[in-house]
Structure formats: C-alpha cells, structure tokens
Residue frames as a rotation matrix with the C-alpha (Angstrom) as fourth column:
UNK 1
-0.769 -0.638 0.043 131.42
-0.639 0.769 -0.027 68.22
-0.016 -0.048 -0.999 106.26
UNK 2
0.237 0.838 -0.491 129.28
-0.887 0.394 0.243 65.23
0.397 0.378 0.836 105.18
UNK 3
-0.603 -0.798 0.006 130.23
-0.750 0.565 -0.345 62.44
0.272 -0.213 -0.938 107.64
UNK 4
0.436 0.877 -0.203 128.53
-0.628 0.458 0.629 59.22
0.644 -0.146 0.751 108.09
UNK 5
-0.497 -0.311 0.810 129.05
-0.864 0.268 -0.427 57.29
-0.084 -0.912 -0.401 110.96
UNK 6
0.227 0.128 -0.966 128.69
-0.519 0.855 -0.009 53.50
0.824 0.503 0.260 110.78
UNK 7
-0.107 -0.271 0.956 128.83
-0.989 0.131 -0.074 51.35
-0.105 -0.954 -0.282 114.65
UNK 8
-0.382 0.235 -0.894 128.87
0.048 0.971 0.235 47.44
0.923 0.047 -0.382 114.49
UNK 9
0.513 0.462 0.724 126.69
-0.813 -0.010 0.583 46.66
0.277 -0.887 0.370 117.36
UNK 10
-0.929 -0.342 0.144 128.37
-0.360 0.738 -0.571 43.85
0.089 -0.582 -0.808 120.09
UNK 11
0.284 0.760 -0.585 126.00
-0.269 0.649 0.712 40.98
0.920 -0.045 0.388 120.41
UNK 12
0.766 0.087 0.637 125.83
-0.575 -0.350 0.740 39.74
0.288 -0.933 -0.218 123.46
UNK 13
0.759 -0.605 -0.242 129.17
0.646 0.748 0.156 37.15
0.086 -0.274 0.958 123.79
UNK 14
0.124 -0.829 0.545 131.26
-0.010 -0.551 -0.835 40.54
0.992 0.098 -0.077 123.42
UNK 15
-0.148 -0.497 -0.855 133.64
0.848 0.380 -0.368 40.93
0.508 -0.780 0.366 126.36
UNK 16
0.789 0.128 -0.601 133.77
0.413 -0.835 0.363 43.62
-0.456 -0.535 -0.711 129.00
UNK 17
-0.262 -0.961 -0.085 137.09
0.524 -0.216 0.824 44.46
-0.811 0.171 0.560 126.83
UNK 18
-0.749 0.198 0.632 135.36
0.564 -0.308 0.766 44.79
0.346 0.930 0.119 123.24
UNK 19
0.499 0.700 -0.511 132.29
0.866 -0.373 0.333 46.28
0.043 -0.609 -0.792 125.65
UNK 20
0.253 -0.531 -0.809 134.87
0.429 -0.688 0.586 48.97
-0.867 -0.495 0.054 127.25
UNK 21
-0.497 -0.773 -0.394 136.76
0.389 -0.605 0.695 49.81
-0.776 0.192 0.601 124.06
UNK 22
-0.515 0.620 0.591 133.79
0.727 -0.048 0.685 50.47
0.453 0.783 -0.427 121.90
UNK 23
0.755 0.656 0.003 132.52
0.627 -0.723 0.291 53.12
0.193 -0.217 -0.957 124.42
UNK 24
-0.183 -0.637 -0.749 135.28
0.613 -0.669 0.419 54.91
-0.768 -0.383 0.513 124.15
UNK 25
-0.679 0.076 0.730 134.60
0.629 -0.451 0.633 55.53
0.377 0.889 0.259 120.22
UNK 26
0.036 0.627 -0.778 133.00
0.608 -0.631 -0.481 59.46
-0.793 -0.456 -0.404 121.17
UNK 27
0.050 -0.062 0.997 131.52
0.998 0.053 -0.046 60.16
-0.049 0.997 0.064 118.19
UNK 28
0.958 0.068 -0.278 131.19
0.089 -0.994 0.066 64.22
-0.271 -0.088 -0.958 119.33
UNK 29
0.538 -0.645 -0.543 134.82
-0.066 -0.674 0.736 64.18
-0.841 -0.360 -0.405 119.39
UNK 30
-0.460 -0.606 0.649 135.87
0.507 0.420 0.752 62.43
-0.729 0.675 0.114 116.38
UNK 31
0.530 0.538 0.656 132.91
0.828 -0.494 -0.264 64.27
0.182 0.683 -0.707 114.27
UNK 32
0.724 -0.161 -0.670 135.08
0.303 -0.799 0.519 67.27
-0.619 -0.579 -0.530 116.16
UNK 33
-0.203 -0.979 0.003 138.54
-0.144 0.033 0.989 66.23
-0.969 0.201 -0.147 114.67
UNK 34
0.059 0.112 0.992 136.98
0.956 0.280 -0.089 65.31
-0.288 0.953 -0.091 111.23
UNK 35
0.761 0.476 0.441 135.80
0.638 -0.676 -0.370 68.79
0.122 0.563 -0.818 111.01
UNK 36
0.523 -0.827 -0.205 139.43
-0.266 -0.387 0.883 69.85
-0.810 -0.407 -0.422 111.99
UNK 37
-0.432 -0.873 0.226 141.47
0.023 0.240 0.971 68.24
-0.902 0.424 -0.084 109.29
UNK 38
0.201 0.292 0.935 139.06
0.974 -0.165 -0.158 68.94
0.108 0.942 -0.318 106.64
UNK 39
0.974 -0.056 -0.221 139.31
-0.037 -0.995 0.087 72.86
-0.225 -0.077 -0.971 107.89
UNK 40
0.140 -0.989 -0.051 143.56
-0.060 -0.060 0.996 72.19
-0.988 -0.137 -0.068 108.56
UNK 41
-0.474 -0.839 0.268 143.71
0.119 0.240 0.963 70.80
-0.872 0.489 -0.014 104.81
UNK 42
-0.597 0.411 -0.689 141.23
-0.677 -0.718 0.159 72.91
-0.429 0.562 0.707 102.85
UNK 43
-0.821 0.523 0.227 138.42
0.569 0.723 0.392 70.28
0.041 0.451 -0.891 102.13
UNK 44
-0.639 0.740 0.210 135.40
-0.281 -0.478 0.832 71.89
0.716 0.473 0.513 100.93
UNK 45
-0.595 0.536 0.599 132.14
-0.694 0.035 -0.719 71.62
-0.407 -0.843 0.351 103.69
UNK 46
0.492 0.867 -0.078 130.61
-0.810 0.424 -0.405 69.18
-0.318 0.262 0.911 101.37
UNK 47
-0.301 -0.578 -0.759 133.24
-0.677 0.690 -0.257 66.70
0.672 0.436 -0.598 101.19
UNK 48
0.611 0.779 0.142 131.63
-0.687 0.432 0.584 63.66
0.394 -0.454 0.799 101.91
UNK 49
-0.805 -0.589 -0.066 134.28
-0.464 0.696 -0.548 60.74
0.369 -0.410 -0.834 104.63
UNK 50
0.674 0.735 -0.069 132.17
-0.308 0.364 0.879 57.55
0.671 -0.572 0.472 106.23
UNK 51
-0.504 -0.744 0.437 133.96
-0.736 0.106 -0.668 56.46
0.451 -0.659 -0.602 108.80
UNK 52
0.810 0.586 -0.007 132.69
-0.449 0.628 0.635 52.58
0.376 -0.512 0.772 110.42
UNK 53
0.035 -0.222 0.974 133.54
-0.999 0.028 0.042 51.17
-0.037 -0.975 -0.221 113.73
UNK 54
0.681 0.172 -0.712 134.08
-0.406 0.898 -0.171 47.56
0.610 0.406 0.681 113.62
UNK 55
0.863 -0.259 0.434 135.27
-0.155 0.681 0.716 44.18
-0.480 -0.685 0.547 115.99
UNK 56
-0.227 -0.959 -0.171 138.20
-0.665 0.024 0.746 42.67
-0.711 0.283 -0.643 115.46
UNK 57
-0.120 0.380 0.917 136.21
0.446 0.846 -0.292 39.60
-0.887 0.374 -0.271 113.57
UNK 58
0.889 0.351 0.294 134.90
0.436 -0.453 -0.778 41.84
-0.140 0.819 -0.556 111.08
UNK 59
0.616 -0.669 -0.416 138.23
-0.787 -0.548 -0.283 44.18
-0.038 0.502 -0.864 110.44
UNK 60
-0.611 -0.708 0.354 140.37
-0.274 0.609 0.745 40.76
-0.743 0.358 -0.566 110.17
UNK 61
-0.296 -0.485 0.823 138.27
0.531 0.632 0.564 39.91
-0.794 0.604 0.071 107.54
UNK 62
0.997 0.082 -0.017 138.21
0.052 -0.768 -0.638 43.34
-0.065 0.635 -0.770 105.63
UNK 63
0.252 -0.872 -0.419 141.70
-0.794 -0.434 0.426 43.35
-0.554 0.225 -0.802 106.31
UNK 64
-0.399 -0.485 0.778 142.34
0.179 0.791 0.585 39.51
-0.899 0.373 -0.229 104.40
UNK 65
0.490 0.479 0.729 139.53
0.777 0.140 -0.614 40.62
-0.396 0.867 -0.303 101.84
UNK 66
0.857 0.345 0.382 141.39
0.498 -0.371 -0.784 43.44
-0.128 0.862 -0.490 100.77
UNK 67
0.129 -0.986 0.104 144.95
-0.984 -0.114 0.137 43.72
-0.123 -0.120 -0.985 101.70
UNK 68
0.688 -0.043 -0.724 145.43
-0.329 0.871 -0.365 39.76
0.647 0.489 0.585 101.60
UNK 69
-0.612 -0.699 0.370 146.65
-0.538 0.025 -0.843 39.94
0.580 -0.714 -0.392 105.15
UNK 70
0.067 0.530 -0.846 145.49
0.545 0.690 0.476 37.49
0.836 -0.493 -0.242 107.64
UNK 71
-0.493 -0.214 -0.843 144.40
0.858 0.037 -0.512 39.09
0.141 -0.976 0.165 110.96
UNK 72
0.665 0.739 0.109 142.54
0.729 -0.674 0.123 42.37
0.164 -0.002 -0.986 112.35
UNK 73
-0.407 -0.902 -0.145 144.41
0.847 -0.312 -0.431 45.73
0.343 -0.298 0.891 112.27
UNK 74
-0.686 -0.147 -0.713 143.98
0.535 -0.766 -0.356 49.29
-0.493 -0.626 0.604 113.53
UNK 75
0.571 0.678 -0.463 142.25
-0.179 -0.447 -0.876 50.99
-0.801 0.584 -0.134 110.74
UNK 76
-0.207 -0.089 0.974 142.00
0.824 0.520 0.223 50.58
-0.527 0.849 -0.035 107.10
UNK 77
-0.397 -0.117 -0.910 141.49
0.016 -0.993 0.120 53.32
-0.918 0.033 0.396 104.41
UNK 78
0.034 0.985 0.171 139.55
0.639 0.110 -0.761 53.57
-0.769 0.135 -0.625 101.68
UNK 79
-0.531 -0.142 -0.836 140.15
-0.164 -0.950 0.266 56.55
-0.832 0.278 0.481 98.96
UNK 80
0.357 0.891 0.278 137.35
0.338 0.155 -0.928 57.52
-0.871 0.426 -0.246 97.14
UNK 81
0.994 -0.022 0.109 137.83
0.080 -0.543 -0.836 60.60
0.078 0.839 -0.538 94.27
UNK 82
0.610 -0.759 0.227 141.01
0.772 0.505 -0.386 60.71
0.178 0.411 0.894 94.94
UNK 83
0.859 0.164 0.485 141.45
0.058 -0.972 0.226 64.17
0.509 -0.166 -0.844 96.80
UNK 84
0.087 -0.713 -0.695 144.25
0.996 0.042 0.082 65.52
-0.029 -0.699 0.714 98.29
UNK 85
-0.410 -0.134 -0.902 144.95
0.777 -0.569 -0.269 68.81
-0.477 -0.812 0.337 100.16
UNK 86
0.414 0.316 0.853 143.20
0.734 -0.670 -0.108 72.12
0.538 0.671 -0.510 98.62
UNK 87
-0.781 -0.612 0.123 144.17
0.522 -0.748 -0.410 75.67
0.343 -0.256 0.904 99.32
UNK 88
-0.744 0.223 -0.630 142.12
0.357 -0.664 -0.657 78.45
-0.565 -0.714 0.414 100.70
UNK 89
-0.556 0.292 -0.778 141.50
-0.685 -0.692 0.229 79.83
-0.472 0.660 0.585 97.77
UNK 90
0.172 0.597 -0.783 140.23
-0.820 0.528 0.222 76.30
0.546 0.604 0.581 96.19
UNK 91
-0.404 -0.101 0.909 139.60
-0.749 0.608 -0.265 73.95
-0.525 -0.788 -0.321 98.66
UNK 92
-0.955 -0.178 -0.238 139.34
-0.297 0.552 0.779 70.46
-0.007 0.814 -0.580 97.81
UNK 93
-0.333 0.886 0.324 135.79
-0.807 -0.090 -0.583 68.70
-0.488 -0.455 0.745 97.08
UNK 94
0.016 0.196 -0.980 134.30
-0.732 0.670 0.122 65.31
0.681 0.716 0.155 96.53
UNK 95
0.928 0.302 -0.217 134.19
-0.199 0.896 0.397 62.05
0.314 -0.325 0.892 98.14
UNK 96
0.214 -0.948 0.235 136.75
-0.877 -0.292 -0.380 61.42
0.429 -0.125 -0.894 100.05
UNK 97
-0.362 -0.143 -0.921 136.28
-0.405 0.914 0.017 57.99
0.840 0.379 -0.389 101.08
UNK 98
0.849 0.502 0.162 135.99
-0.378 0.366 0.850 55.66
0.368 -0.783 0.501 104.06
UNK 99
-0.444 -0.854 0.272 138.03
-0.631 0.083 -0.771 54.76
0.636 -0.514 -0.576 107.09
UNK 100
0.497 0.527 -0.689 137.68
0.006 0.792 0.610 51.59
0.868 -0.307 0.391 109.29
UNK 101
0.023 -0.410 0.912 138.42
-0.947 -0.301 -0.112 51.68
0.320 -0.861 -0.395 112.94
UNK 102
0.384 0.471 -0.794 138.41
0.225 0.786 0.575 48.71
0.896 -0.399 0.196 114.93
UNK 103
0.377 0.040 0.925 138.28
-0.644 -0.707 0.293 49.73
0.666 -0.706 -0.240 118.45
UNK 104
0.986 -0.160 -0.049 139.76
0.167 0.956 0.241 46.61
0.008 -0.246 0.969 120.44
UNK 105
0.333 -0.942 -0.030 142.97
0.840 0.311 -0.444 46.98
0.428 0.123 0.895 118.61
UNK 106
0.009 -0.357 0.934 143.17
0.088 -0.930 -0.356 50.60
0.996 0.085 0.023 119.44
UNK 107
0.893 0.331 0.304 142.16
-0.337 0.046 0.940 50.17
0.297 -0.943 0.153 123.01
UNK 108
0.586 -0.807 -0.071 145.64
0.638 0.406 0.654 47.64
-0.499 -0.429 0.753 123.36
UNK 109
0.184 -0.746 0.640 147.89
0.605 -0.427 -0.672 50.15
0.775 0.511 0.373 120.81
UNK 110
0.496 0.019 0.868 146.61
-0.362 -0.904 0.226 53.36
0.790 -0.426 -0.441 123.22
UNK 111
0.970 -0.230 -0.074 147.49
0.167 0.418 0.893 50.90
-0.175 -0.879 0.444 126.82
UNK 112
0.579 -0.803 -0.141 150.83
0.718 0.419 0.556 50.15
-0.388 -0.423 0.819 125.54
UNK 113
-0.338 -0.477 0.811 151.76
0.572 -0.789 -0.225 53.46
0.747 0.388 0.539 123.89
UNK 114
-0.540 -0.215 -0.814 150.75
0.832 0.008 -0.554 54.84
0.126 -0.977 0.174 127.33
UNK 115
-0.908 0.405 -0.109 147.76
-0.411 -0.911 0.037 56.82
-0.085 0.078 0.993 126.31
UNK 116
-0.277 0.925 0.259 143.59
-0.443 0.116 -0.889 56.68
-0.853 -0.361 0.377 126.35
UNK 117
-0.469 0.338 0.816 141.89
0.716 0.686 0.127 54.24
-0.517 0.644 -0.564 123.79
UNK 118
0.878 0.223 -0.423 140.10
-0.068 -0.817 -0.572 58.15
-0.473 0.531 -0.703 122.47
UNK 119
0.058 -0.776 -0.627 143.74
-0.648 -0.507 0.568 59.29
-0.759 0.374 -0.533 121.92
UNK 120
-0.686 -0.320 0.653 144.48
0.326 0.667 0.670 56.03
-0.650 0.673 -0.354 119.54
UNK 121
0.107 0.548 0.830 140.83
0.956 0.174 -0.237 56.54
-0.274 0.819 -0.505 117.71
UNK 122
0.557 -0.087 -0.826 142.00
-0.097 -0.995 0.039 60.12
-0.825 0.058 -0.563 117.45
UNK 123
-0.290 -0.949 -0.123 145.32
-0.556 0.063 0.828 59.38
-0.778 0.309 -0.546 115.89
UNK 124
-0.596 0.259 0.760 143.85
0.596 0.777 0.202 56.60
-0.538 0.573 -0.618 113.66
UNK 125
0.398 0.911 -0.110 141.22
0.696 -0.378 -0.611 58.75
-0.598 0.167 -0.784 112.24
UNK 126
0.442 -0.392 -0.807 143.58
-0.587 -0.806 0.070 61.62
-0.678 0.443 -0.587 111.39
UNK 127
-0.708 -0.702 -0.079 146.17
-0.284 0.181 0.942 58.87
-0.646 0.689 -0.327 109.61
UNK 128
0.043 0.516 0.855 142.97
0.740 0.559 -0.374 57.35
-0.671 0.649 -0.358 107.99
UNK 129
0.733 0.675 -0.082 141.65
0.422 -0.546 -0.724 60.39
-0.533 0.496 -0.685 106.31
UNK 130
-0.023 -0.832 -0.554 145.72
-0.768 -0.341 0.543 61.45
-0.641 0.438 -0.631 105.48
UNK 131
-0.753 -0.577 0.318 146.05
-0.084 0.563 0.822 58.15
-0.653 0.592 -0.473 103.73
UNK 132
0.301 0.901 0.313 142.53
0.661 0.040 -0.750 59.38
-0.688 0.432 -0.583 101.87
UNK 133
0.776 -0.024 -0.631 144.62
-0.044 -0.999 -0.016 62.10
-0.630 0.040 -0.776 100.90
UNK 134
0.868 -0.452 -0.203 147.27
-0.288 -0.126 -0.949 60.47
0.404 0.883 -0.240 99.59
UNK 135
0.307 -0.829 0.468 149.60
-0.899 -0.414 -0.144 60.48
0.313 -0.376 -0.872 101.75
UNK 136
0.842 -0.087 -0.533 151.46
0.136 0.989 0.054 57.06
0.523 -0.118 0.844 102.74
UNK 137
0.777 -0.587 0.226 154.45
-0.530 -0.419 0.737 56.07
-0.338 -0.692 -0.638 105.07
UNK 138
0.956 -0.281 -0.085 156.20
0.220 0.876 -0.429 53.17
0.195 0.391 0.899 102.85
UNK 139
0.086 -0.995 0.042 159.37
0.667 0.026 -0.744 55.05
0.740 0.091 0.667 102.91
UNK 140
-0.095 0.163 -0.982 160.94
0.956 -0.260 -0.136 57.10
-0.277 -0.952 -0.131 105.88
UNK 141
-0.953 -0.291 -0.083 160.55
0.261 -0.930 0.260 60.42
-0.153 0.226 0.962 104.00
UNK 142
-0.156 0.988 -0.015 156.84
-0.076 0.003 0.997 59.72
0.985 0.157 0.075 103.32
UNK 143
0.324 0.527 -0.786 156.37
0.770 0.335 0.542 58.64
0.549 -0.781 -0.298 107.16
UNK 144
-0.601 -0.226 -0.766 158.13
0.543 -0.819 -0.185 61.77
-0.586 -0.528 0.615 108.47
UNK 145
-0.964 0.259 0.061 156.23
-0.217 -0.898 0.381 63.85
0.153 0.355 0.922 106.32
UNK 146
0.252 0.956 -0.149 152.58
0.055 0.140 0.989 62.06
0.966 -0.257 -0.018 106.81
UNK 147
-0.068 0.156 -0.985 153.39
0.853 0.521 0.024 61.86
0.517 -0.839 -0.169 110.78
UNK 148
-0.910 -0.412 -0.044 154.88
0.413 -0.910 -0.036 65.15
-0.025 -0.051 0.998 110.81
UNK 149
-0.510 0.844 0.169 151.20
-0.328 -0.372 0.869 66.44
0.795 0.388 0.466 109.22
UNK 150
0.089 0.653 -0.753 149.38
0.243 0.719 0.652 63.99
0.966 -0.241 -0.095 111.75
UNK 151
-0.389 -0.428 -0.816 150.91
0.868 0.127 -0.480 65.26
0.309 -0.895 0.322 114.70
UNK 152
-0.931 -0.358 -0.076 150.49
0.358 -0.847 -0.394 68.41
0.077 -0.394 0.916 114.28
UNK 153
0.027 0.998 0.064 146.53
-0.273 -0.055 0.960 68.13
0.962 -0.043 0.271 113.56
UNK 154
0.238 0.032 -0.971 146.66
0.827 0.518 0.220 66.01
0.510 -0.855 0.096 116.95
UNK 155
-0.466 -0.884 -0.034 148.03
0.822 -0.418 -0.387 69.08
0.328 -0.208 0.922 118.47
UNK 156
-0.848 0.383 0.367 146.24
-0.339 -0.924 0.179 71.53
0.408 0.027 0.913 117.29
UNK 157
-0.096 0.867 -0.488 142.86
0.045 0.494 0.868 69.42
0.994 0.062 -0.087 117.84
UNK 158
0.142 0.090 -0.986 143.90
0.862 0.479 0.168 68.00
0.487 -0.873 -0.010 121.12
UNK 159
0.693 -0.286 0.662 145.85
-0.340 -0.939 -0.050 71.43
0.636 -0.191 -0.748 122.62
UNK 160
0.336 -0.837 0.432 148.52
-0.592 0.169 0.788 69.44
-0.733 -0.520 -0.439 124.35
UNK 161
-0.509 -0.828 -0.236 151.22
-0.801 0.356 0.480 67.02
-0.314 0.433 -0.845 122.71
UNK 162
0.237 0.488 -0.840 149.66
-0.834 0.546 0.082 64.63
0.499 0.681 0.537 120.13
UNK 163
0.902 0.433 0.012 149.25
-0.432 0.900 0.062 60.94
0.016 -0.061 0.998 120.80
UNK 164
-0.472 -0.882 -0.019 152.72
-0.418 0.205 0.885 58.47
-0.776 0.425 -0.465 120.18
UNK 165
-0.036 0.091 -0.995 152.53
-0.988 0.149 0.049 56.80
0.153 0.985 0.085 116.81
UNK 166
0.609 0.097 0.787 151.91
-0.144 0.989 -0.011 53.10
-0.780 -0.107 0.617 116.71
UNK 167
0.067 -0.084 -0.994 154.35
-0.926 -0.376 -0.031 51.63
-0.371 0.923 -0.103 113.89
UNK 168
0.535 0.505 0.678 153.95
-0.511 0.832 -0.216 48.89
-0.673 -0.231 0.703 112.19
C-alpha cells in the first residue's frame, strides 16, 4: 500500500475543539484500516490513496471549488485511475486517488451519532476510498449496497459493531 498522509497544521487561533478533534486523526490506525480495505477488496500492494486532513475553512472551500456547494463537509473523494474491486487472482492496481477528511465535522457527526471522533474518521475513510471505487449512494439500492460493504469492513477492522452512518 502506497499511502500518503497530508495534516493541515492549526495555527495558533485554532480552538481547543479543532485542537481536540485533530488529535484524534491516529494515523497508525487509519494507515491500519487503509491496509484493510485494500486487502478486503483485492487492491494490489502498490496501489497508491493520499489521504489529507483538513479544517473546516479549507474543506468548505474544496467543497464550493469542486462540488459548487457552499460550506465544509465530512470528507470528499477524489478518484484517480478509476479502480474498482479486483479479485484474488487479479487484484486491482493503480492510483486510486485522494480522500479529504476534515476532522471538526467528524468530531460533531461521531458526538451526535453517539460514538468516538476515531470511529467517524474510520467510517469516513472506508466510504472515501469506496466512493474511489466506484461505489456511490444516490439511490437506496446503491446506499444499501455501498453501506452494506462499509459496515462490514468497519467490522471486520474494528472487531465489534461498525460505527452508525451519518446521512446526508
């Protein structure tokens, strides 16, 4: 697995909130779960995912520059080559893209879905790298089948019952 890891540093006006939910982001475990769902969905050991951490200042305006949405959201996705799930026998291989986090929002999703601000960048992470894959929720047969997939990495990853879902 070729992951690159990408932190916005907090200058000093950042609250004890953006402070707090930015040390949760534990890059051991997420580098943990990356190398889980590339193993869970046959990605090759040289598929390359970056994966940057970002305020809410900076994901509201990645999210207006490239959705054309006003505000900051959870995470954002990227797809690079355009990969999506390989088999055993031919796992997939290539760029696989990039995934924005923005730790803040996840910190208030994880509070009020009644879990740790990890569990949320857990969960985020896995849907990023699914919607690298392809996978989307637009319709409820796509979102049961991508959540369905998402849980159960969370599962396996975590060994107890996966995160709840944030929907939006």
């Amino acid at each position: 697995m070729n992951l690159e890891f990408e932190i916005e540093e907090l200058d000093s006006s950042a609250s004890d909130f953006d402070r707090e939910s930015f040390a949760a982001v534990d890059i051991a475990t997420i580098e943990g779960l990356v190398a889980h769902v590339f193993s869970s969905m046959n990605l090759a050991p040289d598929t390359e995912l970056s994966i940057a951490v970002v305020g809410e200042s900076e994901m509201e305006r990645i999210h207006l520059e490239w959705m054309d949405l006003p505000g900051s959201t959870d995470v954002m996705s990227f797809p690079m080559d355009e990969l999506t799930p390989g088999t055993p026998e031919q796992p997939s291989s290539g760029v696989l893209g990039d995934i924005v986090l923005c730790p803040p929002v996840a910190a208030r999703q994880g509070a009020d879905a009644g879990h740790s601000t990890l569990d949320e960048l857990c969960l985020l992470t896995t849907h990023g790298i699914l919607h690298c894959l392809g996978y989307d929720h637009a319709t409820a047969e796509e979102e049961a089948e991508m959540f369905g997939i998402q849980r159960s990495l969370l599962e396996d990853f975590l060994g107890r019952p996966a995160p709840v879902e944030t929907r939006h």
